[in-house]
N, C-alpha and C positions, 0 to 999 in steps of 0.2 A: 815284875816290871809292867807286865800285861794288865794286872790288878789295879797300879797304881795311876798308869795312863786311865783306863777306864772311869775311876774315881774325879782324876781331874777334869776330864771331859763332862762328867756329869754333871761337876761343881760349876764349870764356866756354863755350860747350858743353862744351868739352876737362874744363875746371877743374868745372862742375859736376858734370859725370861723377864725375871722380874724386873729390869730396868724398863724393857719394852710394854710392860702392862701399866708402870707410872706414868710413862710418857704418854700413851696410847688416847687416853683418856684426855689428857691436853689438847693434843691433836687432834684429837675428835670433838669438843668442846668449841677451838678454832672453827671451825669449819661451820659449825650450828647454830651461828650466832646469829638473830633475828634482827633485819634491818630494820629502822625506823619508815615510815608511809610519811616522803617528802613531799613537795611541790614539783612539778616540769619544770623543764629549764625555763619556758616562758615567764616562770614564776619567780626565778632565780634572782637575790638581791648581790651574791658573793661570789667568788670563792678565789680557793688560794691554792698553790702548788709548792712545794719543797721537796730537794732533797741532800740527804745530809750525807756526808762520808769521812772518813780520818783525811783526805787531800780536802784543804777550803777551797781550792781552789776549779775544785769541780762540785762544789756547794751550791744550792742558790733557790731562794722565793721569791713569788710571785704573788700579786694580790690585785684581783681587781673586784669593786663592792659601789653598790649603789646607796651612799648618805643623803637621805631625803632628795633625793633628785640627781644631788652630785654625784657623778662617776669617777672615784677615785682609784689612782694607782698606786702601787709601792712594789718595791722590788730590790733586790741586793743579790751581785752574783761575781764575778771574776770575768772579764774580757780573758780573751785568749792571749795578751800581750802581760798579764798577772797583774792589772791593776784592778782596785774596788769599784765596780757600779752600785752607786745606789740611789734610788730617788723612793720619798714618803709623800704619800697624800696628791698626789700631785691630780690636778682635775685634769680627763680627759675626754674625749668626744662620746654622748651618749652612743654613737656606732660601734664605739668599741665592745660594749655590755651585747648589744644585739650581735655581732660578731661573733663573740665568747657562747651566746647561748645556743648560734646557728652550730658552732661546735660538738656542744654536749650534747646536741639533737641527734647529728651526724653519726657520732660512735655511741650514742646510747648510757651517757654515765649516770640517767638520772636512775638507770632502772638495774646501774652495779652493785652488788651487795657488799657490805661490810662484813671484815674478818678480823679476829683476834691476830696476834703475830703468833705462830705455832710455836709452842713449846719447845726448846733445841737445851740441851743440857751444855754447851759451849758456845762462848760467844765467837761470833765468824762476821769477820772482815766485811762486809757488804751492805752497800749503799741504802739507804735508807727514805723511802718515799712517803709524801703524807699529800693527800687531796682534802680539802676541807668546803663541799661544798653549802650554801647558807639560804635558808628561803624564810619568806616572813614567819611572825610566831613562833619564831627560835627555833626552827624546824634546820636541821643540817643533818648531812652525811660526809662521813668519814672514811675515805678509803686509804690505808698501810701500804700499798703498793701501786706500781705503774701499770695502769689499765693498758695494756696493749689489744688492737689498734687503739691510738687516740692521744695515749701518754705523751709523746714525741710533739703532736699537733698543736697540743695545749702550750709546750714546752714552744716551739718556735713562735707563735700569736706571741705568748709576753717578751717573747727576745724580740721581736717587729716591733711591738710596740712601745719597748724599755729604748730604743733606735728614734724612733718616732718623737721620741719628747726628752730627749737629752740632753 
């Protein structure tokens, strides 16, 4: 019986081993990914916030982007009473872009790095975040998660301002 426990211990070590050295290399891959050399915020034409989850109702983007001068918004989210907000393109006060960038200055996103989504061999329940920010010469960065501090900040501006032009 002593023999066969030992066997089996070995076999399950054997097999975790080798799951964790597939993985390992994801994850470490994740983590090493080389961000692109953007613009300051000063320089900022865009950007957009999302995120996604199995409830819509705690869903919701945000966009605000400079079209040749125009300051446009768009945005789609859930009010707390479970009805749809949504408004497209809608022109807003060039304050608002300057607002937004006095933001990204404050918590430092221009200088957050980009990361792969790390390897997980089972999908898991959780929310889903995308930052998309855009500078001339097709220059953007892309962040997969909620920058904390800053996430939240970003997140109330466009709910003040989705308020603001309703």
């Amino acid at each position: 019986m002593q023999i066969y426990c030992k066997y089996l211990m070995t076999f399950a070590f054997f097999i975790c081993a080798t799951f964790s050295l597939f993985s390992c290399g994801k994850a470490e891959a994740a983590l090493k990914k080389d961000t692109p050399e953007v613009g300051t915020p000063d320089e900022l034409i865009g950007l957009s916030i999302s995120h996604t989850h199995m409830s819509r109702f705690s869903a919701y983007s945000f966009e605000l982007r400079d079209d040749n001068g125009d300051i446009l918004f768009s945005c789609n989210f859930f009010t707390p009473d479970g009805e749809e907000f949504k408004l497209e393109n809608v022109n807003v006060e060039p304050e608002n872009m300057r607002r937004l960038r006095e933001i990204l200055k404050e918590y430092g996103f221009a200088n957050m790095k980009e990361r792969n989504t790390a390897y997980a061999p089972f999908v898991h329940d959780a929310p889903m975040y995308g930052i998309t920010m855009r500078w001339p010469d097709r220059k953007s960065l892309r962040l997969n998660y909620r920058p904390a501090p800053g996430g939240e900040e970003l997140e109330k501006f466009f709910r003040t301002l989705a308020e603001e032009y309703k």
